[in-house]
C-alpha positions as CSV (number, residue, x, y, z in Angstrom):
1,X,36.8,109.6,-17.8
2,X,40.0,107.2,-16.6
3,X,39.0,104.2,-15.2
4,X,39.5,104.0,-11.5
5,X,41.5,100.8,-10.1
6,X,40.0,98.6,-7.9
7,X,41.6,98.0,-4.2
8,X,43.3,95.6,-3.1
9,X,41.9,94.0,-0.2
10,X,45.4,92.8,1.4
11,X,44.0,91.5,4.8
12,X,42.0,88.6,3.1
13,X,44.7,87.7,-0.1
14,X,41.8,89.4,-2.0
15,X,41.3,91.9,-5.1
16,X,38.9,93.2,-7.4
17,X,39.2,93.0,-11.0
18,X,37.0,93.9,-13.8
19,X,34.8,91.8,-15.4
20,X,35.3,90.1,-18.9
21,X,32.0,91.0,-21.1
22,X,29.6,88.1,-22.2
23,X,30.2,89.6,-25.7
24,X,33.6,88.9,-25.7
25,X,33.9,85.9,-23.9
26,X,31.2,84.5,-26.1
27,X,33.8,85.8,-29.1
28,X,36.6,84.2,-27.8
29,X,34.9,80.6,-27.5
30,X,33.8,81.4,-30.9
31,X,37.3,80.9,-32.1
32,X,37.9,77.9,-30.5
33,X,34.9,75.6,-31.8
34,X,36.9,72.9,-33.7
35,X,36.4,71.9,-37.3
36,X,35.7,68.5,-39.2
37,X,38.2,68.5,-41.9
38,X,39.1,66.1,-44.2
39,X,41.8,64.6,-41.9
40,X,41.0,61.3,-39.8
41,X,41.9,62.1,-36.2
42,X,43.6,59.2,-34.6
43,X,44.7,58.8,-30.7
44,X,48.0,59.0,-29.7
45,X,49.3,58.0,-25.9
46,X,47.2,55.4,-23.1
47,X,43.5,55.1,-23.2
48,X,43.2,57.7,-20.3
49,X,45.4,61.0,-19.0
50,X,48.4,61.3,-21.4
51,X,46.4,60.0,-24.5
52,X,45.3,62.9,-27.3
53,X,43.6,62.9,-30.5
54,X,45.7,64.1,-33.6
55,X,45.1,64.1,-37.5
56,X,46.0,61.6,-39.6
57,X,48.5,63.4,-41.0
58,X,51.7,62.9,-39.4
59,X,54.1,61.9,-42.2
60,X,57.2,63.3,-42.8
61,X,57.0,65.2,-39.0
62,X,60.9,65.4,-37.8
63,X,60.1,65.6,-34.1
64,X,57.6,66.0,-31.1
65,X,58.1,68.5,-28.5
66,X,56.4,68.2,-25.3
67,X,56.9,70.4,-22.3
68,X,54.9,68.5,-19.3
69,X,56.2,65.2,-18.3
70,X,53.1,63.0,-16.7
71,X,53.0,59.5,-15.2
72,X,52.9,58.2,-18.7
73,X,55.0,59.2,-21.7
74,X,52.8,56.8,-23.5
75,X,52.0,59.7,-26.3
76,X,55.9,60.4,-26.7
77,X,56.6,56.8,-27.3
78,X,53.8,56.7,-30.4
79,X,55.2,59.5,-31.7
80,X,59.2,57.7,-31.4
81,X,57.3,54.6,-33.1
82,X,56.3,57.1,-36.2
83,X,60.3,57.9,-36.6
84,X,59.4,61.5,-34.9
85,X,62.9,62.7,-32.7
86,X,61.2,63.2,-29.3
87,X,62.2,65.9,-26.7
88,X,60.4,66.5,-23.5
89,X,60.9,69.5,-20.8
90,X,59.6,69.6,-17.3
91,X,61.8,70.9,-14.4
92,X,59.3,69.5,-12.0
93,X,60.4,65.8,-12.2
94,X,63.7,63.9,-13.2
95,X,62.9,62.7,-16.5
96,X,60.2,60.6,-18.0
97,X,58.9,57.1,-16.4
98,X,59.8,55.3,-19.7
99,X,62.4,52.9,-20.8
100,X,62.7,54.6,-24.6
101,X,65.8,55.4,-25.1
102,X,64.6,57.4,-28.5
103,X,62.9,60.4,-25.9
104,X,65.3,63.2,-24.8
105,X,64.6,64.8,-22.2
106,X,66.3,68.2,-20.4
107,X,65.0,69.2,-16.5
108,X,63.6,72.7,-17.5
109,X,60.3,74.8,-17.2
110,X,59.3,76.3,-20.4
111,X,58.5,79.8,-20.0
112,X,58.4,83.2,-21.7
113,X,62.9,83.7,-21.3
114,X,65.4,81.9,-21.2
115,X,66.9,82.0,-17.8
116,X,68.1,79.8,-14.2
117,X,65.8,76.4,-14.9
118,X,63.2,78.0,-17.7
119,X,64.2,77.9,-21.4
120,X,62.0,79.6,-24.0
121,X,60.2,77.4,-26.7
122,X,62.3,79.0,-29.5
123,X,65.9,77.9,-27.2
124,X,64.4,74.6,-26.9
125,X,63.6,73.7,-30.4
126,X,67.3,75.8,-31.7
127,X,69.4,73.6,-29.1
128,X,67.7,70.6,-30.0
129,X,67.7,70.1,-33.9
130,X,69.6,71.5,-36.5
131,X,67.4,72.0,-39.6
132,X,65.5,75.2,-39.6
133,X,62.2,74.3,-42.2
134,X,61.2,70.8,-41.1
135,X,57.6,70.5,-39.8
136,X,56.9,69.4,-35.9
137,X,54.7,68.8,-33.6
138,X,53.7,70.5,-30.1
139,X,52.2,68.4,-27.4
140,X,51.9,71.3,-24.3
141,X,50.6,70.5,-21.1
142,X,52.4,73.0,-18.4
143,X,49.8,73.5,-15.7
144,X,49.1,77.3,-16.8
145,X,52.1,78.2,-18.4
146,X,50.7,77.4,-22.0
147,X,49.7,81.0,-22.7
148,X,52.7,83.2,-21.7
149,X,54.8,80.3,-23.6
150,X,52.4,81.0,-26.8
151,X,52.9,84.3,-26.7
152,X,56.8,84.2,-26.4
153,X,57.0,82.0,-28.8
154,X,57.6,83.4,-32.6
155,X,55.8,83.3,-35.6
156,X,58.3,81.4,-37.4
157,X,58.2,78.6,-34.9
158,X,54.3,78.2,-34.3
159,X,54.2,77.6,-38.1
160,X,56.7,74.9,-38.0
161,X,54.2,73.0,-35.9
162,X,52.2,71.0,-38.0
163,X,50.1,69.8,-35.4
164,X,49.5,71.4,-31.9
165,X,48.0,69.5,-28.9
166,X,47.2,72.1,-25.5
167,X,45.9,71.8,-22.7
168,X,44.5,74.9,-21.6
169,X,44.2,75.4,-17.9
170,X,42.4,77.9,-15.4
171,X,39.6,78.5,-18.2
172,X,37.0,79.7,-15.5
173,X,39.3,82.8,-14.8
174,X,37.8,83.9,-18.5
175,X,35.7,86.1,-16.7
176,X,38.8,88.2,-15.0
177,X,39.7,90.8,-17.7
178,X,43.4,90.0,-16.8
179,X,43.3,86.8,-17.4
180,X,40.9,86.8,-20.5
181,X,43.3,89.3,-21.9
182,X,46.3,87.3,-21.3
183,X,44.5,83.5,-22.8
184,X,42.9,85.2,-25.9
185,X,45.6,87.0,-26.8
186,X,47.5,83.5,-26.8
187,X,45.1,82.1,-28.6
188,X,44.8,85.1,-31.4
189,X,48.2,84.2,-31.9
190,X,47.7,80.6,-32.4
191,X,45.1,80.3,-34.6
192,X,46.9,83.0,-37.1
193,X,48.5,79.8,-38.7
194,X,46.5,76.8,-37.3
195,X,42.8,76.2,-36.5
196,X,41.3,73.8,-34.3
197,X,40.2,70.7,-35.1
198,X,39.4,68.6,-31.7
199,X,38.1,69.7,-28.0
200,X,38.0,67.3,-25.1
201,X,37.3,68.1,-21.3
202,X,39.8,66.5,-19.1
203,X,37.0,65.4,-16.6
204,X,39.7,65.3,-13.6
205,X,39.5,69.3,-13.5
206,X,35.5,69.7,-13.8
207,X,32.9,71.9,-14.9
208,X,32.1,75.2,-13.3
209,X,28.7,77.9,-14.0
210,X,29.5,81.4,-14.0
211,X,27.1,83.7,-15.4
212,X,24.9,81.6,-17.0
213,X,27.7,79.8,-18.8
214,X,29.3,76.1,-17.7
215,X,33.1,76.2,-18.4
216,X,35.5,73.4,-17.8
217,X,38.1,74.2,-16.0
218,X,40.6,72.1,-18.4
219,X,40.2,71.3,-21.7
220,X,42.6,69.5,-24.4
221,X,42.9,70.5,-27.4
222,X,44.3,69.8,-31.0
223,X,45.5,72.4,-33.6
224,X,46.3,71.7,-37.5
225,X,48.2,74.1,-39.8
226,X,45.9,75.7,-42.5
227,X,47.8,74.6,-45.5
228,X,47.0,70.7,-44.1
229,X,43.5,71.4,-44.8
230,X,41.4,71.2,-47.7
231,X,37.9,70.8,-46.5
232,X,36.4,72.2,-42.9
233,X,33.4,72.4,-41.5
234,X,31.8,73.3,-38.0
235,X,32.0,70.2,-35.8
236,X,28.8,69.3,-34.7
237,X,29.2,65.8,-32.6
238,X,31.4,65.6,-30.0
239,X,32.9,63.5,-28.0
240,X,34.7,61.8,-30.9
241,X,34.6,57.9,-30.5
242,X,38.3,57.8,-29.4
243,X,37.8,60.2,-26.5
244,X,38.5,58.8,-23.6
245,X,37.9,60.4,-20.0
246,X,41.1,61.4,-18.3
247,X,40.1,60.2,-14.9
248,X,38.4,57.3,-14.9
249,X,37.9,57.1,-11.4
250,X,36.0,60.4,-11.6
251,X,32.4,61.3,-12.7
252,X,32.3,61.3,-16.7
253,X,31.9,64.9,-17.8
254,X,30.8,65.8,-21.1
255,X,31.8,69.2,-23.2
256,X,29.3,71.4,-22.6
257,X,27.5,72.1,-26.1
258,X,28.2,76.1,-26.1
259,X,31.8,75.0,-26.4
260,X,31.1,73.2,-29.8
261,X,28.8,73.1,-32.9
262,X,26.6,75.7,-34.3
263,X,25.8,78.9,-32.3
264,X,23.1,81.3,-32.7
């Protein structure tokens, strides 16, 4: 039998959708618990919003990305000090609130094509640096944008990036087959090459329950490319010691412990 479509309740800017199962949303967060590997994790960026954990393993990286310009390009400015090229991307704001002259920045959205003031991930990186094999790093923080930007970006790139650091937004619209559709089909694509290896909650967004399950609403996290690891196991102890709330005027949230750790 075809399934029927739901109406659309116009009057009241409402809809219907249907309903992501607890089976597969369960999945999805399955792929997402982070590992303990063999690699340190150090923080890059300000003790508060702008600052992420990253593995000790940044040698030899030719440049950071990072679409998302915040009040702080304290993260950027770690990476210039490690001898990483930096490029940042945010058509929202006029360029970074930094003095580092080493940080190149262009006034675009990134987005799933090139075109008017978006540029895809892929036109980015091309127009940016000449050498085609060096290894990078992705620091991506674009207010929802993150997954189509995932999923237009190719293979060939994502495995360039050594490290990834996301922050992935709108998490409680999991439960909207659209959506969940749409963020684990970014994230299948993702973890092909790269697993993860660090989750923190950005405390500013919060924590909401739906069915049975509390979900924040923003969480950070870090990605490192398979061939970088030799040993992994389940992380069991979160928050890391270097975390650091991202709002510290706000109430401290914790990761809720489905989100990590062993899972019946």
């Amino acid at each position: 039998m075809a399934r029927m479509a739901f109406p659309v309740f116009g009057k009241f800017g409402l809809s219907l959708t249907y309903k992501t199962s607890a089976e597969d949303f369960k999945a999805l967060i399955a792929k997402i618990r982070p590992f303990k590997t063999d690699k340190d994790l150090i923080r890059l960026g300000p003790a508060a919003d702008g600052g992420y954990l990253v593995p000790d393993d940044l040698e030899g990286i030719e440049a950071c990305f990072s679409p998302g310009v915040g009040p702080s390009s304290g993260f950027e400015e770690d990476c210039s000090d490690r001898g990483m090229k930096v490029f940042l991307a945010d058509g929202s704001v006029d360029g970074p609130k930094s003095s580092n002259r080493n940080l190149t920045f262009i006034k675009k959205y990134i987005g799933p094509v090139t075109k008017g003031n978006f540029i895809t991930m892929d036109d980015w990186v091309k127009d940016s640096i000449s050498r085609q094999d060096s290894d990078l790093l992705l620091q991506m923080d674009i207010e929802g944008w993150e997954y189509l930007s995932l999923l237009s970006t190719s293979n060939e790139l994502l495995r360039r990036f050594r490290v990834i650091v996301v922050e992935f937004h709108n998490l409680a619209r999991l439960w909207n087959s659209d959506f969940f559709r749409l963020a684990s089909s970014a994230i299948d694509k993702l973890t092909i090459n790269h697993d993860p290896i660090h989750m923190h909650i950005n405390n500013y967004g919060g924590i909401e329950v739906l069915n049975g399950f509390e979900i924040p609403r923003m969480i950070e996290m870090t990605f490192l490319r398979k061939d970088r690891i030799r040993v992994k196991k389940i992380q069991t102890t979160l928050p890391h010691p270097l975390d650091v709330d991202s709002d510290v005027t706000k109430p401290k949230k914790n990761l809720p412990r489905f989100w990590y750790g062993l899972q019946q």
